[in-house]
DRENKOLTOR-436040 format. One record per atom (N, C-alpha, C): x, y, z. Coordinates in steps of 0.02 Angstrom, whole numbers, plus 50000, padded with zeros to 5 digits. Layout:
% residues N
XYZ...
***
This chain:
% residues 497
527105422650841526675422050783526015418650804525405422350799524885419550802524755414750784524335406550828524075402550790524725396950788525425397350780525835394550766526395391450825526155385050838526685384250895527385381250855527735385150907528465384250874528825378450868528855378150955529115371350987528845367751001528735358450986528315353651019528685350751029528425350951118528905348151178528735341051196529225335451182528935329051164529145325251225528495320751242528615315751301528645308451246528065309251220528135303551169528655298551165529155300551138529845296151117530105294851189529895298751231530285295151302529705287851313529235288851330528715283851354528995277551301528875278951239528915273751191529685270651204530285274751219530745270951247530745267551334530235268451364530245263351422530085270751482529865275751473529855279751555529115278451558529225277451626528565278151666528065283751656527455285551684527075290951652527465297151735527725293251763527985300951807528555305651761529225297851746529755301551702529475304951637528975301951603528855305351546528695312251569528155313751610528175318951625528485325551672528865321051713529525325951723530075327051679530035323451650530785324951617530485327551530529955328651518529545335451470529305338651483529135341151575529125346751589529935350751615530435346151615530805348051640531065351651571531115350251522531295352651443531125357351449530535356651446529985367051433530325370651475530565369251536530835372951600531395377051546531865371551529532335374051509532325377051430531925375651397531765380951336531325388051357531215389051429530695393951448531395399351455531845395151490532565398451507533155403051466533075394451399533445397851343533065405051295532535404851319532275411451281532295418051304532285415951375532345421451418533145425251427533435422051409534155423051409534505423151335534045424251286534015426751235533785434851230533565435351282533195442851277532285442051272532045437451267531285437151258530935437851323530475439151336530135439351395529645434751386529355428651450529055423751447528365424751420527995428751415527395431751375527585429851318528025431551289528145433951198528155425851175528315419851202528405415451171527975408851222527975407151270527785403251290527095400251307526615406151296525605403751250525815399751198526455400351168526375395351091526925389051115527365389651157527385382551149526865374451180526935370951128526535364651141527145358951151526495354651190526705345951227526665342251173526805338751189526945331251154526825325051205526205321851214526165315851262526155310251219526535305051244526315296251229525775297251288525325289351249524555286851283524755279251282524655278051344524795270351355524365266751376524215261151399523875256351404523635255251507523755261351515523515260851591523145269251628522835263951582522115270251578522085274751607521875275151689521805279251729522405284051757523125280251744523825283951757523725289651704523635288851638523665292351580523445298851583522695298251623522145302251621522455308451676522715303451726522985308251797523695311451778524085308351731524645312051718524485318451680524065318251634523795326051605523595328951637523145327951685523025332351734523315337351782523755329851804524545334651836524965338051798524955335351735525525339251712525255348751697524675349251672524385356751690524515359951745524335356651811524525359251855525295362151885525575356951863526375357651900526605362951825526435361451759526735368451728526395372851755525855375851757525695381651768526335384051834525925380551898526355382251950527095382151935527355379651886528005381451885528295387251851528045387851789527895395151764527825401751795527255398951850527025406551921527605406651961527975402251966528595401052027529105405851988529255403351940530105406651905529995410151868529495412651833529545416951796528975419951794528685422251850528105430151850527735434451785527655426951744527085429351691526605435351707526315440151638526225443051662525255441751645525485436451574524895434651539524685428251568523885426151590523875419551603524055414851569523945417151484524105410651440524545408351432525365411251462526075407351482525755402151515525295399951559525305395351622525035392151578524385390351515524165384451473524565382451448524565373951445524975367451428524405367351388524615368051317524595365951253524675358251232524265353051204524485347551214524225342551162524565339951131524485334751089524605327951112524255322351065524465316851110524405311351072524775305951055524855301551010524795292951060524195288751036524375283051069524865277651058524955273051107525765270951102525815266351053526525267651017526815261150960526805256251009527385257851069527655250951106527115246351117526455248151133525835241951160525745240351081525825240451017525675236351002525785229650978525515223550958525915217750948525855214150896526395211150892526445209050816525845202150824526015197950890525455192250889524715194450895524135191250851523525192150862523345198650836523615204450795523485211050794523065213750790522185210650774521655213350774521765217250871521845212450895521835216450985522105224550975522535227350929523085233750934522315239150923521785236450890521265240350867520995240150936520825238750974520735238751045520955241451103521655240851089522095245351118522045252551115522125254051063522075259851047521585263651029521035259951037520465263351045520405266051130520745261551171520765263751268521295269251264521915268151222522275275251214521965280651208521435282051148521425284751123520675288551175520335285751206519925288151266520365291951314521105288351354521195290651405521655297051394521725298551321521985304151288521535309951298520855308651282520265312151287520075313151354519805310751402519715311951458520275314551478520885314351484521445320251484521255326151468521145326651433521125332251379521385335451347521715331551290522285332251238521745337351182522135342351160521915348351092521685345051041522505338651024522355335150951522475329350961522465323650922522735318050936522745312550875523305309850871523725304650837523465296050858523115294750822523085285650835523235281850778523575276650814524145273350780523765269750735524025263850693523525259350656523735254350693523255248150679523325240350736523985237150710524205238650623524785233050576525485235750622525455241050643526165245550637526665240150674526545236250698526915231950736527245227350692526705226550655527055221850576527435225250529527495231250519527485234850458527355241850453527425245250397527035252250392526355250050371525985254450406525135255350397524875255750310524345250550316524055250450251523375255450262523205257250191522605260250183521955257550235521795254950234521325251650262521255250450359522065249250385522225249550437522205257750464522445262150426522545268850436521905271150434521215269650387520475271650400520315270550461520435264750492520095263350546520425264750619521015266750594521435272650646521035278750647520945281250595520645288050589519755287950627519605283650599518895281050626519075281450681519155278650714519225277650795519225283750828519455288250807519445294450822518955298450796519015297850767518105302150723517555298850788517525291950791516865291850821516975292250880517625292150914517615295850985517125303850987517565307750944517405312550952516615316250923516475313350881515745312650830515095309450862515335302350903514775298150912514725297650981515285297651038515265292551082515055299251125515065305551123515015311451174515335313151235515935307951225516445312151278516765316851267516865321451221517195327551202516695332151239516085331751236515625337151278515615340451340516265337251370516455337751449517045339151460517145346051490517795347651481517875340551558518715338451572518785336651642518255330251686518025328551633517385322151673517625318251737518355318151746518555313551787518445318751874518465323551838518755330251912518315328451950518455328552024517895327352083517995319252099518155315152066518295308152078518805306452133518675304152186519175303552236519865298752202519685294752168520285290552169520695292652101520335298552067520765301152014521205308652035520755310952069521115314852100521655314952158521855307752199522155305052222522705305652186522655300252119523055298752075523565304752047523165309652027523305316551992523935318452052523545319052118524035320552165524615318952158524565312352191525235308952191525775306852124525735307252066525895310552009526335315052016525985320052025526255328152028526725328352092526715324752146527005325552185527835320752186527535317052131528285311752116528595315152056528445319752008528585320951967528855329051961528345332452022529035336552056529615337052099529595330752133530345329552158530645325652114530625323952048530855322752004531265329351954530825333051950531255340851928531475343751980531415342052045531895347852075532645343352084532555336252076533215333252068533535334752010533205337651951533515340551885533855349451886533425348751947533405358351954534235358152000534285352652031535065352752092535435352052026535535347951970535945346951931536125350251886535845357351889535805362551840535355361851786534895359651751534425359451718534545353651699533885352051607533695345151610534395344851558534685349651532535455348851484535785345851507535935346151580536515344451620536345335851630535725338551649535425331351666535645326251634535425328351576535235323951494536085323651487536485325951488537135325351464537415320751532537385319751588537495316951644537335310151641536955307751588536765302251576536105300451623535835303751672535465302551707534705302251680534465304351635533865303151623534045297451560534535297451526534455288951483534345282951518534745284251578534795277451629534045275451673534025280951673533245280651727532695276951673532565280951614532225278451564532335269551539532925269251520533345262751529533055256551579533155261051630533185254651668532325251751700532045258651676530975255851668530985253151625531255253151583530945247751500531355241651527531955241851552532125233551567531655230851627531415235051661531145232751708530335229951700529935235351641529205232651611529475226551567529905223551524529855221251485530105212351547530575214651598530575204951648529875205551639529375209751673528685210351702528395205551658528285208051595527935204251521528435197551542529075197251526529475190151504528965183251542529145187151620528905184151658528265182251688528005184951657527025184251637526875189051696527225192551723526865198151788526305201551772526275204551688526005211051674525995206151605525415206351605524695203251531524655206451473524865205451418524945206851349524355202551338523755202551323523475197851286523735196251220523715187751222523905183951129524615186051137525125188451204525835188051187526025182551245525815184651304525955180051358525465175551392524845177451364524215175451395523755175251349523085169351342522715168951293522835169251219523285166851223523775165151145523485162451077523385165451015523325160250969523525153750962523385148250944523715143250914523955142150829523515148250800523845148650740523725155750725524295158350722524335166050713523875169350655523635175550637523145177150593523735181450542523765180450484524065181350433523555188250408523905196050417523475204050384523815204050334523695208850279524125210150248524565217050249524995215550231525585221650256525855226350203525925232150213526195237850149526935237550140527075233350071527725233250075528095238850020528575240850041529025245149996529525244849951529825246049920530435245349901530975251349909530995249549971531755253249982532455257349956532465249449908533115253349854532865257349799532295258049770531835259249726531915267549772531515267749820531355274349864532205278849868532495274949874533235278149905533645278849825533645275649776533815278649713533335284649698532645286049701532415291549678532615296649710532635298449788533025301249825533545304649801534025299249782534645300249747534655305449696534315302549644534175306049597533935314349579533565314249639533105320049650533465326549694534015321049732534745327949751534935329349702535255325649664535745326649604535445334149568534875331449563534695335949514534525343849525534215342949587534225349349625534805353849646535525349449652536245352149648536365353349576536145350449544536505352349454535825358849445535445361849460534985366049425535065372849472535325370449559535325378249596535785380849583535805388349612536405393149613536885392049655537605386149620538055383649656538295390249700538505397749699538715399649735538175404149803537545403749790537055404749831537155398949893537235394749870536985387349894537585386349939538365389949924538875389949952538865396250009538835401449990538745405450024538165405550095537585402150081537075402450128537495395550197537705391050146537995385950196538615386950223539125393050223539675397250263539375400850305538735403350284538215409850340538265404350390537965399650391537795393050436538265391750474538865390650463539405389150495539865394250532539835399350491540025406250546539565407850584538875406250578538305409850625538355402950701538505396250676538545390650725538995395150795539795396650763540345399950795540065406650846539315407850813539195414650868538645414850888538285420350899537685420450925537305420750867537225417650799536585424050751536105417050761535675417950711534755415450732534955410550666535175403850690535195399150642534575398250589533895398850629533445395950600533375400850536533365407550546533295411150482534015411250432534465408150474535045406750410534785399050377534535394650409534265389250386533925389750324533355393250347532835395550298533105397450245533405402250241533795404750192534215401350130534555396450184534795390750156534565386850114533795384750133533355380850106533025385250068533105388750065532885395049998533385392349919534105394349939534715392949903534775385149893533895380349902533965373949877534585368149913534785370949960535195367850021534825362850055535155356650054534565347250091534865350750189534645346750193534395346850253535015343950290535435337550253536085335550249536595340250258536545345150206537005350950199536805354050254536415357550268536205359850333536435358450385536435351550414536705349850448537405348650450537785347350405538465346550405538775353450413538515358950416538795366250402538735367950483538305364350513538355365950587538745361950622538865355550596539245349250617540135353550628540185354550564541135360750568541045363250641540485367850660540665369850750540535367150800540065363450796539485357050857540095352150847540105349050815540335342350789539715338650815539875332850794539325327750818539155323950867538645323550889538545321050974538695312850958539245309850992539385302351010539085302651097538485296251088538275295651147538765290751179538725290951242539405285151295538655281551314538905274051300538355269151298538575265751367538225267951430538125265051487537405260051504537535256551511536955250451525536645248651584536205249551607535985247651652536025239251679536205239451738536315232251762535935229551822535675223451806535455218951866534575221351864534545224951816533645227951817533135223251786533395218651724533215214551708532905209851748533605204751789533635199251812533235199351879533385206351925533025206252000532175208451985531865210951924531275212751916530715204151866531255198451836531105195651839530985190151861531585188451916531455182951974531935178651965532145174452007532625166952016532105161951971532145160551917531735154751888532155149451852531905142251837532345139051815532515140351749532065144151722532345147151639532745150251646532795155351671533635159051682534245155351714533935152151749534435146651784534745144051731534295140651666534555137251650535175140551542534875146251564535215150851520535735150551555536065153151603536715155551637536965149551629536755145051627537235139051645537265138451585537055136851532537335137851457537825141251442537775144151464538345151951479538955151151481538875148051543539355146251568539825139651551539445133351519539635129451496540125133051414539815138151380540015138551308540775145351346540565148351378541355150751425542005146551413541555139351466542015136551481542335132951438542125133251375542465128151303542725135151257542435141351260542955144551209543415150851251543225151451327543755154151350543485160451351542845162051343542495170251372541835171151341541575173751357540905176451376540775174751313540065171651295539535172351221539605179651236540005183351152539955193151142539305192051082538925196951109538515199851062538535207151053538515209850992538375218350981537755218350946537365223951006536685225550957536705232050920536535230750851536725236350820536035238950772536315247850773535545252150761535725254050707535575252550632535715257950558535305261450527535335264050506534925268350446534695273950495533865278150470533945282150491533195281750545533545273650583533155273150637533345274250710532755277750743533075283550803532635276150876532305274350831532155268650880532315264150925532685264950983532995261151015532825258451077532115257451100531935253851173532255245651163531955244251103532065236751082532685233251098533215238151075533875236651070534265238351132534145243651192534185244751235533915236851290533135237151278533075232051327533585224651314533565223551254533825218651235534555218251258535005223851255535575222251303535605220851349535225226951380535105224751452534975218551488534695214751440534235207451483534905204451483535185205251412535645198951391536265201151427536445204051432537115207751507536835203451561536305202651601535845203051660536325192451661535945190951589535895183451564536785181151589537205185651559537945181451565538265186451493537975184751446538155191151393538665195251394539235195251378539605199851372539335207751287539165209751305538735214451274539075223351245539005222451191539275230251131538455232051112538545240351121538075243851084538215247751033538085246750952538415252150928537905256950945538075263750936537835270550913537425270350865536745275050879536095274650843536405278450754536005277450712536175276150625536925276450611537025269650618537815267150617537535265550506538035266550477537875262350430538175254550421537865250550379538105244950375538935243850396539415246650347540115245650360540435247250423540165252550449540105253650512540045249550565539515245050567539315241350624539755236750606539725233850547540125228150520540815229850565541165233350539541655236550578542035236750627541545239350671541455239050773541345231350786540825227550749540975218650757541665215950754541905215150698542525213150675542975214350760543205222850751543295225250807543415221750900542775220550889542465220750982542515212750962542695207850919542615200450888542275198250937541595200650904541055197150917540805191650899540445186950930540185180950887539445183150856539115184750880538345188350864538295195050852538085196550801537705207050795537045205050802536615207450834535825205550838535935213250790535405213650715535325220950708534535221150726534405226750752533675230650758533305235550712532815233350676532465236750646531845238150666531595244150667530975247250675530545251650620531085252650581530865258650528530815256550451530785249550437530625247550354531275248250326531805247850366532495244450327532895240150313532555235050357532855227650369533035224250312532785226350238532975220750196533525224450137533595230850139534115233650132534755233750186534695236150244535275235750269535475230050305535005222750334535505218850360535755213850293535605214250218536085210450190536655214750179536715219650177537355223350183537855224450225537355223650290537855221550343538205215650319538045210250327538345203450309538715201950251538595208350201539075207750161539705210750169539695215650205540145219850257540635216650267540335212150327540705205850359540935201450328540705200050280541095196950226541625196450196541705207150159542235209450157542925209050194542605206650281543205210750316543295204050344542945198350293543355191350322543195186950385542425190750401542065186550467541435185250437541485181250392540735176950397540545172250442540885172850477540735165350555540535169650607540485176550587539875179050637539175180550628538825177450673538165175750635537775183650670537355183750606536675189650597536175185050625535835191050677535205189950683534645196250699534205195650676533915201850665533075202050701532955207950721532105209050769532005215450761531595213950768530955222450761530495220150760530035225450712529495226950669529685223050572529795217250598529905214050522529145211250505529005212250451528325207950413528495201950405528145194550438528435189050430528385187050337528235191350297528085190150213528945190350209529345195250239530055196250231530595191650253530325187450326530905183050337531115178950285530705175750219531465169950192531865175150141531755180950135531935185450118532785186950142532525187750219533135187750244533635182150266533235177650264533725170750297534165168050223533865170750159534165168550114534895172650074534895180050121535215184150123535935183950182535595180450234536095174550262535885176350351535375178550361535055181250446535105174450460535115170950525535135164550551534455164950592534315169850629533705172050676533165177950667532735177550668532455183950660531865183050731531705188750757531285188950829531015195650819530325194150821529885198350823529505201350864529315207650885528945210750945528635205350969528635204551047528385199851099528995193751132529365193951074529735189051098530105189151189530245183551187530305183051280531205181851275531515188051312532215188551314532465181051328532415176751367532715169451381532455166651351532095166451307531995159051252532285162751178532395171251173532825171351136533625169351139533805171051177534575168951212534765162051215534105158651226533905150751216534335150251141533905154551102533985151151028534675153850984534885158851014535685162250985536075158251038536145154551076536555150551117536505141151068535815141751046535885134250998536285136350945536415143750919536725144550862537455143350880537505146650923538495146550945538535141150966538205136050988538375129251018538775127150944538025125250884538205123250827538975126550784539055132450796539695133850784540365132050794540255131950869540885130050919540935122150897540445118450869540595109850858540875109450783540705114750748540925116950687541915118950678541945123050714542625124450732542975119150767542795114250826542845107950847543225102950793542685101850730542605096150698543315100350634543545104450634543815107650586544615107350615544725107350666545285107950726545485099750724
***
């Protein structure tokens, strides 16, 4: 279909969970590889579909990598395209490309700086030479974007492209020895990066092998010692710090308000469609899962017959069933990337002292609910705290409240850290805790981090959170402060004995 790209092939969500700009871009060119495959073995010929599929890049905060990874990444698709599949049209070989600058750089401390940031994103996107492009607002670290924050997202981009006259040049960097260096060596790490995907049978195998979670995994534990440990400069997080933080204002929601209308607005759409349309299109779905037919036009269809997206999915769920990820952790990436220091020193030995009085490991489970897919936070955060002494549970990404509650009880944990990123924190962690309540463990303490608006913490502490930790925070002076909590416990249980 003219004009219409089908598929957008996303690096994005990898970068923002912790890959480097090589993995991001091997392991989303390695995708296209393998959607170039699945079409072809559908019967399509690489002409008929692959001019329309488009990229998906994260833009990060190291400018000149950014600029050289787009570069390479044109190159190594094309050439990979000319290698395996003998296009016949040049426009198979154009990388289509969109490009969004990064959530992860921004910070909740000092946040006027995120307008800064992302104004260097949002250049080294351009000198790339991204089609379209996505810039974030400076609050998002606090919150969802207000009017006002979101203008001057948009601005930023307008006067790139309007005022500043770098759009006038296709490639400005080309001819530069040390970018073209860069570009090189890129492309050259990032194709022996897919041909290690190519030995494993594609990036499916890969991706199911656990090998590209771990790899990804274990760069975000490894950037985030870097920051802990002041290696790598966050300004106003680790370096040049406020002394009194600047209070924006933040777009707040109401949640239960949003999720009753929701409610409401199924109901009603099930009480007004053609119950046996609506049945019938969602059996097409589930017999078509069992074979070869073209889900997407039974989808459609579906969603014709007023069928959610829920239903949709559950009608494919009867033959797929549902993917349970196996939560392997990366180990020792933390601790050897941030050094022998006496702060860790003096964590382990806490550790080890609260061991040695209740007879095993401080357990924590970090747990992901609702319908947040966000997980670097909660990833790194195991990781460190494993690294620390931690005996450590992950639940599975949109666990609901009773759920996690649940797997705690379960795994008898003393701590659930929950993670929020997506504006649900004040709906789902009092429900967690009421959960726990139910099932007769209120002596396991909540503590909660993300993207919380500090307007929300007594919100939550009055709901019964003990901790809340917000983007920037430094893994050992958190562990610091959930280790003062279980101390106070254990003297609690002490004094009760």
């Amino acid at each position: 279909m003219p004009k219409w790209n089908s598929i957008s092939i996303s690096g994005y969500h990898m970068q923002e969970a912790g890959a480097d700009a090589v993995l991001e871009m091997a392991f989303t060119i390695a995708d296209g590889i393998q959607y170039c495959e699945t079409g072809i073995a559908a019967g399509l010929t690489i002409d008929a579909f692959a001019p329309r599929l488009s990229f998906f890049w994260g833009i990060g905060m190291n400018f000149y990598m950014e600029i050289a990874k787009m570069r390479a990444a044109r190159r190594l698709w094309a050439n990979l395209i000319k290698e395996r599949f003998q296009p016949k049209s040049s426009k198979s070989l154009m990388l289509r490309t969109h490009s969004q600058t990064s959530g992860w750089s921004l910070t909740e401390q000092d946040p006027y700086n995120n307008i800064i940031r992302t104004t260097i994103e949002a250049m080294a996107s351009v000198f790339g030479g991204t089609q379209s492009l996505h810039t974030n607002s400076f609050d998002e670290a606090l919150g969802l974007p207000t009017k006002f924050s979101a203008r001057i997202a948009r601005n930023t981009q307008i006067i790139i492209q309007e005022e500043s006259g770098i759009c006038r040049v296709a490639d400005p960097w080309g001819g530069s020895y040390m970018m073209e260096s860069l570009t090189d060596e890129i492309y050259e790490k990032a194709r022996k990066v897919i041909d290690e995907i190519t030995e494993l049978g594609g990036m499916a195998k890969a991706v199911a092998s656990g090998m590209t979670k771990l790899r990804i995994e274990e760069a975000a534990a490894k950037k985030q010692a870097r920051i802990d440990a002041g290696k790598d400069v966050i300004v106003g997080v680790n370096k040049y710090r406020l002394d009194k933080e600047v209070q924006v204002d933040v777009l707040k929601v109401d949640n239960q308000k949003v999720r009753e209308q929701q409610i409401a607005k199924l109901e009603h759409i099930r009480k007004t469609r053609d119950p046996a349309r609506a049945k019938a299109a969602l059996e097409a779905i589930t017999r078509g899962s069992a074979g070869k037919e073209n889900l997407l036009e039974l989808a459609v269809e579906a969603s014709r017959a007023r069928c959610s997206v829920g239903e949709i999915s559950d009608a494919m769920e009867k033959v797929f069933t549902r993917y349970a990820a196996v939560n392997r952790m990366v180990s020792g990436a933390y601790k050897s990337e941030f050094g022998e220091t006496n702060e860790m020193a003096q964590v382990m030995e806490r550790i080890k002292a609260f061991a040695a009085k209740e007879g095993r490991q401080p357990r924590i489970m970090v747990a992901k609910m609702g319908q947040d897919g966000h997980d670097r936070g909660a990833k790194v955060v195991a990781t460190g705290f494993a690294d620390l002494g931690f005996d450590v549970d992950v639940g599975p990404l949109f666990q609901t409240p009773a759920e996690a509650a649940q797997q705690a009880v379960d795994a008898d944990v003393h701590v659930v850290g929950a993670s929020s990123l997506a504006a649900g924190h004040l709906t789902l962690v009092p429900q967690l805790i009421q959960e726990l309540a139910k099932l007769g463990r209120e002596d396991i303490i909540v503590v909660a981090g993300g993207v919380i608006p500090p307007q929300d913490y007594d919100e939550l502490y009055k709901a019964g959170v003990s901790l809340i930790f917000g983007p920037g925070t430094r893994l050992p002076a958190c562990a610091m402060q959930v280790l003062d909590k279980l101390e106070k416990n254990q003297e609690k249980q002490s004094a009760k004995s």
